[in-house]
ZAMARGU-4260 file (C-alpha; in steps of 0.2 Angstrom, whole numbers, plus 5000, padded with zeros to 4 digits):
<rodrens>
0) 5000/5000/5000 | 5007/5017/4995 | 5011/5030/5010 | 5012/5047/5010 | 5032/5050/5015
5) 5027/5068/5019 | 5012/5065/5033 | 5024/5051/5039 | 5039/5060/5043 | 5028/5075/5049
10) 5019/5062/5064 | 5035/5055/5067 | 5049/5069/5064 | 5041/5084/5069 | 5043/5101/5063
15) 5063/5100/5061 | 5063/5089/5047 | 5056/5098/5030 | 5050/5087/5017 | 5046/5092/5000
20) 5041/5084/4984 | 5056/5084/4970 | 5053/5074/4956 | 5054/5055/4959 | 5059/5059/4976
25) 5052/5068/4992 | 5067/5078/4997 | 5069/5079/5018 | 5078/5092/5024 | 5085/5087/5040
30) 5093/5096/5056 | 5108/5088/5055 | 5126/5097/5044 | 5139/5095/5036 | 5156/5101/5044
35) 5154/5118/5035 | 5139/5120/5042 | 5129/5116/5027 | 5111/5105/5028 | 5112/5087/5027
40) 5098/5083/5013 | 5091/5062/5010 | 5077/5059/4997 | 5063/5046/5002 | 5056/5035/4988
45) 5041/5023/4991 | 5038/5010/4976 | 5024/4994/4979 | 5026/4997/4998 | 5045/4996/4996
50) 5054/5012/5003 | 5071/5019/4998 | 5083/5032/5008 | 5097/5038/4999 | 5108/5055/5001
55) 5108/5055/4981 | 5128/5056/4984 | 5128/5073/4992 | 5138/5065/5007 | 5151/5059/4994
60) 5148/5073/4982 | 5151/5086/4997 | 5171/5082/5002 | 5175/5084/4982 | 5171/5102/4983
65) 5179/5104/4999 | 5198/5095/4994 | 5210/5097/4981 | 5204/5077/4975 | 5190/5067/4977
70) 5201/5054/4979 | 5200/5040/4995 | 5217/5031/5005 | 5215/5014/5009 | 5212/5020/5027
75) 5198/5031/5023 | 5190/5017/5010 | 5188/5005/5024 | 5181/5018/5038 | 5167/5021/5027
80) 5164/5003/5027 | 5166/5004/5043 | 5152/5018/5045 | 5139/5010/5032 | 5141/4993/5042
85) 5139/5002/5059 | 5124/5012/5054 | 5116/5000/5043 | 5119/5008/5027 | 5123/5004/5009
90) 5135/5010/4998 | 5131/5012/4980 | 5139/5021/4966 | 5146/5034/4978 | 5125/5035/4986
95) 5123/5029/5005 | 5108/5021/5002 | 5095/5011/5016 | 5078/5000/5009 | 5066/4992/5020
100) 5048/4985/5013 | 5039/4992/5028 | 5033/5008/5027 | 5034/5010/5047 | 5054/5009/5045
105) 5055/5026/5036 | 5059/5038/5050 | 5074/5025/5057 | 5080/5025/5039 | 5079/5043/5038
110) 5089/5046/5053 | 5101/5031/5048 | 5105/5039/5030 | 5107/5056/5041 | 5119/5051/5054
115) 5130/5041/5040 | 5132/5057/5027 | 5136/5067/5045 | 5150/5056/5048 | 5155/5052/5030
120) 5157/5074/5030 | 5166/5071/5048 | 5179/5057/5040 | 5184/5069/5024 | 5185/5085/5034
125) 5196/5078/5047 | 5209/5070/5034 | 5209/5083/5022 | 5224/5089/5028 | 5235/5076/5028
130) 5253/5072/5035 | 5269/5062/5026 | 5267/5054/5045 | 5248/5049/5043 | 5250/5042/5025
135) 5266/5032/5031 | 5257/5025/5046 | 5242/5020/5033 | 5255/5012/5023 | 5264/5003/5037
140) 5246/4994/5040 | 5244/4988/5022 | 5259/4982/5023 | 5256/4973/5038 | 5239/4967/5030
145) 5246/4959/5017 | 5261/4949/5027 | 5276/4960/5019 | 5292/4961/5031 | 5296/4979/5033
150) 5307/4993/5042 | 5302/5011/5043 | 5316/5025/5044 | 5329/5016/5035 | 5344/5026/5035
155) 5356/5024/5021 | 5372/5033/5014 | 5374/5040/4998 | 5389/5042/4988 | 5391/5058/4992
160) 5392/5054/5013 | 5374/5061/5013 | 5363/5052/5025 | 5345/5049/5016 | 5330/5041/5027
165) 5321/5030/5016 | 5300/5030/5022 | 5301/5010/5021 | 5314/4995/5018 | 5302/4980/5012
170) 5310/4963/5011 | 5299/4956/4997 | 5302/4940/4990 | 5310/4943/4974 | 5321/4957/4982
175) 5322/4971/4994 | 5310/4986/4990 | 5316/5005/4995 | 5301/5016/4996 | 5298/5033/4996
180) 5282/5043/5001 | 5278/5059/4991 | 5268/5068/5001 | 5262/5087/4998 | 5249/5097/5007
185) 5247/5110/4994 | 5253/5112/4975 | 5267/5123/4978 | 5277/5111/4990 | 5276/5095/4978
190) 5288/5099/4966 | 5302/5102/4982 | 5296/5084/4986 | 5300/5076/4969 | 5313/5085/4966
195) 5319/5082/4985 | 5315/5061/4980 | 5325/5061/4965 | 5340/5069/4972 | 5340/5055/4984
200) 5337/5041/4973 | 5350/5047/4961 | 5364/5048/4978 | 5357/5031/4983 | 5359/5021/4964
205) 5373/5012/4970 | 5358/5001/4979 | 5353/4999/4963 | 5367/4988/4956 | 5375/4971/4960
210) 5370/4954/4967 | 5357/4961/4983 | 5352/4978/4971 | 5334/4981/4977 | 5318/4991/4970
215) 5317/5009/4970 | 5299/5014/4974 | 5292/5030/4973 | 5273/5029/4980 | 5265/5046/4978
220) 5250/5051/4990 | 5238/5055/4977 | 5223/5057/4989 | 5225/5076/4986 | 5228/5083/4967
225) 5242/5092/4971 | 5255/5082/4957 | 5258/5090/4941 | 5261/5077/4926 | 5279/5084/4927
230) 5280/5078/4946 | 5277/5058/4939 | 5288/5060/4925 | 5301/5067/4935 | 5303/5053/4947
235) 5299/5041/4934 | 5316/5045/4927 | 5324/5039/4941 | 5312/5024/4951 | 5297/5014/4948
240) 5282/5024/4953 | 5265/5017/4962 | 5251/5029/4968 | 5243/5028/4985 | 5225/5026/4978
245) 5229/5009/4970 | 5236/4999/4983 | 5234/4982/4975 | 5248/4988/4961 | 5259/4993/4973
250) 5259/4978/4981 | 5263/4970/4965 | 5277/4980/4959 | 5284/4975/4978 | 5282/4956/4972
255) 5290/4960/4955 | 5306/4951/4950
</rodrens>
């Protein structure tokens, strides 16, 4: 039986939840916010007693205009699963989505779309800003998730009697991996950071060569579009380069002969 979205949340919300027919959809403008302070809207759509909740991908859509990338870490993947499995929420196609085929669930799933496009805003706005610290200690746990020895903070001199700290030493099987992490708060820092990388692989080459020559690994923290084509080719020149937002291929480049 068909149900009017509108007198439901009315009876059951009160005054602080607006609804408003919009298309397809009755729009409900909640009293929760983003962490700018903008108003957290869900859509309500009821089909042969079967009702739908879904932010449309405002939650999602909403850090993309607040960072320099819409792009997700691995850490930030799996506390959004994290979230969705907590509140009881689905993600689909960048929508938080909750169904039910009882019409008397509606205001739950209002409130449970709500809280998780709260805390999806909360998770962006809080790592928006990220450190070369935070992005290593993400890595240090993949890492540790997939089983591969590793040392942080190898030191290691270059031919010039320069001592360079490498962000990781990975014993893979095939052979040792030294890794760099690019990481750059704002455009103008990032070509210091390459340019930084590159001088330190080309002092450490002599790792590169011989019986025990290992990897050269430059993994670039692409969460934030900060890196200019120039920055990769750059570094390229030099070492293999992975990016932060495919972690499964730099992974395999580790396990490369």
């Amino acid at each position: 039986m068909s149900i009017d979205p509108c007198a439901a949340i009315s009876g059951n919300l009160g005054e602080m939840f607006e609804c408003s027919p919009i298309g397809r959809y009755v729009r409900v403008r909640t009293p929760f916010l983003y962490p700018d302070g903008g108003v957290v809207d869900v859509f309500v759509r009821e089909r042969d007693g079967n009702v739908t909740v879904t932010d449309l991908g405002e939650a999602l859509g909403w850090p993309r205009q607040q960072t320099f990338g819409g792009k997700r870490s691995p850490k930030q993947h799996r506390l959004l699963q994290d979230i969705c499995l907590t509140l009881g929420v689905e993600l689909f196609k960048g929508q938080l989505i909750a169904r039910a085929n009882n019409s008397a669930a509606l205001t739950d799933l209002i409130v449970r779309v709500a809280q998780a496009a709260v805390r999806t805003g909360d998770l962006w706005f809080t790592t928006r800003t990220r450190s070369l610290e935070a992005v290593t200690d993400e890595v240090a746990d993949y890492l540790q998730d997939q089983s591969l020895p590793y040392e942080r903070g190898v030191k290691l001199a270059g031919r010039s009697g320069r001592d360079w700290t490498l962000d990781f030493q990975v014993l893979a099987p095939a052979r040792s991996a030294l890794v760099f992490v690019l990481a750059s708060g704002a455009r103008a820092g990032a070509r210091r950071v390459a340019e930084h990388v590159v001088a330190g692989w080309h002092d450490l080459s002599q790792f590169k060569v011989g019986p025990q020559a290992a990897r050269f690994v430059s993994l670039f923290d692409d969460t934030s579009d900060v890196w200019s084509d120039e920055d990769f080719r750059l570094v390229e020149s030099i070492s293999d380069v992975s990016r932060w937002t495919r972690p499964d291929e730099f992974v395999a480049l580790l396990m490369a002969a």
